[in-house]
C-alpha positions as CSV (number, residue, x, y, z in Angstrom):
1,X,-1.8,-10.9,-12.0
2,X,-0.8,-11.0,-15.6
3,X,-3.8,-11.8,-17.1
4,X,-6.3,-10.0,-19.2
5,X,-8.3,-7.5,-17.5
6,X,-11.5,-7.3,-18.6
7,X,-14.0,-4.2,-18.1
8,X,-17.8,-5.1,-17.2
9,X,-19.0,-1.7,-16.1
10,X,-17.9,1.7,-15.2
11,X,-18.4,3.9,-12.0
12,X,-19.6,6.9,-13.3
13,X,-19.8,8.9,-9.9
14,X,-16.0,9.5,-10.0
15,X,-14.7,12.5,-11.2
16,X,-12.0,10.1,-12.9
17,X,-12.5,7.6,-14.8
18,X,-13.1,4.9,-12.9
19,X,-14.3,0.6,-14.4
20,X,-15.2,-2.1,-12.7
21,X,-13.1,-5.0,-14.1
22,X,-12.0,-8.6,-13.7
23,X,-8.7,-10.5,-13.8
24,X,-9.9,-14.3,-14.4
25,X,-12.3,-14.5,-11.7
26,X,-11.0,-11.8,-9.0
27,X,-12.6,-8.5,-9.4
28,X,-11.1,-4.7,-9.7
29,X,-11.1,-1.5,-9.8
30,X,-9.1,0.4,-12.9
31,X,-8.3,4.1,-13.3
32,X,-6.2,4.5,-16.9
33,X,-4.5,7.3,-16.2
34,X,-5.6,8.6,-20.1
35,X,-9.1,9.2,-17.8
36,X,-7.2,11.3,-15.1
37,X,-8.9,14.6,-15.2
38,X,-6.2,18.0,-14.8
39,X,-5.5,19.6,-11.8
40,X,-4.6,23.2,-10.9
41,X,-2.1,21.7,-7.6
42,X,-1.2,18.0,-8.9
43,X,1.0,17.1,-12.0
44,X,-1.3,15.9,-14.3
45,X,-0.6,11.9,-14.9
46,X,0.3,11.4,-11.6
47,X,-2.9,10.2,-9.5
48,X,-2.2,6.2,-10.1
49,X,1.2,6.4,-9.1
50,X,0.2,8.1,-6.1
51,X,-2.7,5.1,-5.3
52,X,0.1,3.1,-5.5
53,X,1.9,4.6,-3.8
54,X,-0.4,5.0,-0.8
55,X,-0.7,0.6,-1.1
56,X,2.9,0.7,-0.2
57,X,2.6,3.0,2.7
58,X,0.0,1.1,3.9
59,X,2.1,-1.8,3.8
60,X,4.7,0.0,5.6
61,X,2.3,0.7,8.1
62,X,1.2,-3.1,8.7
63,X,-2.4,-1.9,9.3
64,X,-4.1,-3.3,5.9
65,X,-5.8,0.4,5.5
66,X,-5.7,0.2,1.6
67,X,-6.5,-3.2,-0.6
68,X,-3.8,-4.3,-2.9
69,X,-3.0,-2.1,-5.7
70,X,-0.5,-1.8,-8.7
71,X,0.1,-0.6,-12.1
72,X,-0.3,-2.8,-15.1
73,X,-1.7,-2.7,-18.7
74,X,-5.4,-2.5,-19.2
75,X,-7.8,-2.1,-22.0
76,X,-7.2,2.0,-22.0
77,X,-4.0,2.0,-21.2
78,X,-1.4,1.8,-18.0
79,X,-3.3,2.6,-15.2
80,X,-3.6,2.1,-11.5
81,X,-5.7,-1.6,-10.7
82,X,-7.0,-2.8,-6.8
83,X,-8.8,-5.4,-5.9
84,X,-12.7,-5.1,-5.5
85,X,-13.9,-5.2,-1.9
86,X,-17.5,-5.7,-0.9
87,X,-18.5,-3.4,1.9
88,X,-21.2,-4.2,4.4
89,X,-24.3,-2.0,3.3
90,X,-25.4,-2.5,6.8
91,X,-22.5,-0.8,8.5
92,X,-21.5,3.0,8.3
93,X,-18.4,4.1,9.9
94,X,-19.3,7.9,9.0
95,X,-22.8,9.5,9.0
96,X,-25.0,12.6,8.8
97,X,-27.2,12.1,12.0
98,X,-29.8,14.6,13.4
99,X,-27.8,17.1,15.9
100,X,-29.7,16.4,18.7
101,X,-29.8,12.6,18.1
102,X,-25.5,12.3,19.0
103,X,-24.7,8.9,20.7
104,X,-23.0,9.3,24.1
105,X,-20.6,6.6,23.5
106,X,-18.6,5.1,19.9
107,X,-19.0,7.8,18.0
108,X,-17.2,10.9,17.0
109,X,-18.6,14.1,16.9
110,X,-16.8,16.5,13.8
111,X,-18.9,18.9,12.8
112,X,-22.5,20.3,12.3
113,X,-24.5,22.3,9.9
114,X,-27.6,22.8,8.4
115,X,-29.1,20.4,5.7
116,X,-31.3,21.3,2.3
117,X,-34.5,21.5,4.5
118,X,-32.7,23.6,7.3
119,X,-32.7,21.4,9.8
120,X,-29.7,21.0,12.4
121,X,-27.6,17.9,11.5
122,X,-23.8,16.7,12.8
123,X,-21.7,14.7,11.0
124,X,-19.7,11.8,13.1
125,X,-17.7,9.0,12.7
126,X,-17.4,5.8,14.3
127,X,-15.0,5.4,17.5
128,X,-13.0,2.6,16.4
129,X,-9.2,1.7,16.6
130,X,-9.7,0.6,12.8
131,X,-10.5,4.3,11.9
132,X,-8.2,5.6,13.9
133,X,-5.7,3.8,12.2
134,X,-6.9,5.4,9.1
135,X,-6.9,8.7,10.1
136,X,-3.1,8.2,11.1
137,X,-2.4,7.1,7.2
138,X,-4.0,9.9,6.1
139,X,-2.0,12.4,8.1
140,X,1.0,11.0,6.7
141,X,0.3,10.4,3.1
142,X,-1.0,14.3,3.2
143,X,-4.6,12.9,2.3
144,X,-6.9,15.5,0.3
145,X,-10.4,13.6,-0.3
146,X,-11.1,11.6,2.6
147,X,-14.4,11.6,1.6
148,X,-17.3,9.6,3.9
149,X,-17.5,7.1,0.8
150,X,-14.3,6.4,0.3
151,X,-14.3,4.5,3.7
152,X,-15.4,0.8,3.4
153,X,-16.9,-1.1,6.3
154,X,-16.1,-4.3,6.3
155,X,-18.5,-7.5,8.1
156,X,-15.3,-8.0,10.0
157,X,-14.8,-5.1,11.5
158,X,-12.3,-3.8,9.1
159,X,-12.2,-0.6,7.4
160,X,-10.4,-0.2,4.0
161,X,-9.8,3.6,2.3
162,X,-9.9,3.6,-1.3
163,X,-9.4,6.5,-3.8
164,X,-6.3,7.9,-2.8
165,X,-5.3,9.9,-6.0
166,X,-4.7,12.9,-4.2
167,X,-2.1,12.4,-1.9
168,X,1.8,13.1,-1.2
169,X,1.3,16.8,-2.2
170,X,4.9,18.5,-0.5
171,X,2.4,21.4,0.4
172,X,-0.4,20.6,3.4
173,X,-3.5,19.3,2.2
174,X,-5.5,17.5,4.5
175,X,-8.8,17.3,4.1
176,X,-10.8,14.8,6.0
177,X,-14.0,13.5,7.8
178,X,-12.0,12.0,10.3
179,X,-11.1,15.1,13.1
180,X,-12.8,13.1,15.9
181,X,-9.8,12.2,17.8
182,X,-8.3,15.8,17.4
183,X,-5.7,16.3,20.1
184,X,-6.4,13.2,21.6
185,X,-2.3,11.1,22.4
186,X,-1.4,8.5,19.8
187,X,-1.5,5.0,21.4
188,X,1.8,3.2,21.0
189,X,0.4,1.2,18.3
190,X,-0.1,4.1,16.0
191,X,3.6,4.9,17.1
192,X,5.2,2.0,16.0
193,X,3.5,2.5,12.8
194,X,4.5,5.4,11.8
195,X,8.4,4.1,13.4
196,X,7.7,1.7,11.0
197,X,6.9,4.0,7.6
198,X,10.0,6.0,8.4
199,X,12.0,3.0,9.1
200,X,10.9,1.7,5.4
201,X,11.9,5.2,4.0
202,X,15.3,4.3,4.4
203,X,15.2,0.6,2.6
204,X,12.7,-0.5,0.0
205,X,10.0,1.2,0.8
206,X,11.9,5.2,0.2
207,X,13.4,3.1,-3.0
208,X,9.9,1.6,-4.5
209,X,8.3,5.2,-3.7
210,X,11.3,6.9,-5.7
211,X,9.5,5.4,-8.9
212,X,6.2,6.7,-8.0
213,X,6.9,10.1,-6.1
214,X,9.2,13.2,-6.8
215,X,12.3,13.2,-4.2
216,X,10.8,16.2,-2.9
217,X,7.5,14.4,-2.0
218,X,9.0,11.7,-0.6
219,X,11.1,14.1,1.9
220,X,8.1,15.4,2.9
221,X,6.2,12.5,3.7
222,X,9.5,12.1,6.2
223,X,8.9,15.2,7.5
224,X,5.6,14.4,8.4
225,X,6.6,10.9,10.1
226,X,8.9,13.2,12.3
227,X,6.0,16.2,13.0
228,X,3.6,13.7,14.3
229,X,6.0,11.2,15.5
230,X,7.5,13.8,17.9
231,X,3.9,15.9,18.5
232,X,2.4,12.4,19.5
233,X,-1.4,13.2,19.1
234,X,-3.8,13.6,16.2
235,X,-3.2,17.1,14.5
236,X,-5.4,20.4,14.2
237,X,-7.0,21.9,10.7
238,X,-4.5,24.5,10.0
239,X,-4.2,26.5,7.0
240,X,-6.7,28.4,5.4
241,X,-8.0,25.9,3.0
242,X,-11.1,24.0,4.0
243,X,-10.3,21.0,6.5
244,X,-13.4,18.6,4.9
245,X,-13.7,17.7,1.8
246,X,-16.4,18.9,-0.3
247,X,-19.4,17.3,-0.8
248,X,-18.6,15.0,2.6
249,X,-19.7,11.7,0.9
């Protein structure tokens, strides 16, 4: 899409900048990455390259988990740009739910806590091979903001993850909503997508990701296509860095 891109608003809940744009009549998100704020453990300049970067995995993994997004030109500068998508506000795939209210079936349970008023609440996520899916990608792409709204429920069914800045870190950083299925066995369609990712390490995808991602990051993203390919189930926390995100939404 070569065309102007034109800003009509801005998302001022990021902690980036973040505008709402269009590109003739198809609508996007843009990040310049002049509006990237500094951080202590990523190299400043860096977070479009890694959205992009995530689009390709995602690709790779043949699962759709993150709309279409590239670098181009905008009105502040290069920057990351991916297309709009319009959730379902009727559909929730993660939730803060009273902790004696849990659903005995299609839900996760992944913690619980106490809210502002002190009351007991638990915070779950849906049961659903699309967010399983997603919490597959974000074990390999090292993901450290899966964040409750930065999941999009789709009419369909579908469930897209968007804001993916911080990602591909060499050092573990996952932090996530999405510790349902912890130590539950891959099925053998997460398998063959993460065979897939490292397959795609070796061809274009390792040689589009060398323009996006340091050779070091990229040998660890293999490394953790190999740890989870030969462990074959969803991962523990580990570390001693928090394993949520903070705030959850």
């Amino acid at each position: 899409m070569a065309a102007e891109l034109t800003l009509t608003g801005r998302i001022t809940t990021a902690s980036n900048a973040t505008f709402l744009g269009s590109i003739g009549d198809v609508a996007v998100v843009y990040k310049p990455m002049a509006g990237e704020s500094p951080l202590w453990d990523f190299p400043r300049g860096t977070l479009a390259h890694r959205e992009v970067a995530a689009y390709l995995v995602s690709q790779a993994f043949g699962w759709g988990v993150v709309p279409h997004t590239w670098l181009r030109d905008g009105p502040l500068g290069e920057g990351m740009v991916q297309l709009w998508q319009e959730q379902d506000p009727a559909q929730n795939a993660v939730n803060l739910i009273a902790a004696d209210h849990m659903p005995e079936t299609g839900w996760k349970h992944v913690l619980q806590g106490r809210d502002e008023d002190g009351r007991m609440v638990a915070l779950v996520h849906e049961d659903s091979p699309a967010l399983r899916r997603m919490a597959v990608f974000d074990v390999i792409v090292n993901n450290a903001d899966r964040k409750g709204d930065h999941i999009l429920a789709m009419t369909d069914g579908h469930r897209h993850g968007v804001d993916h800045g911080l990602t591909f870190h060499r050092d573990h950083k996952l932090r996530t909503v999405l510790w349902g299925w912890l130590g539950d066995a891959l099925t053998a369609d997460e398998v063959d997508g993460i065979d897939r990712v490292s397959e795609g390490l070796h061809g274009d995808l390792g040689r589009n990701l060398a323009d996006l991602l340091s050779a070091e990051e990229i040998a660890s993203l293999a490394a953790r296509c190999d740890r989870l390919r030969s462990a074959g189930r969803f991962p523990a926390p580990s570390g001693e860095m928090s394993a949520v995100p903070w705030p959850l939404f």
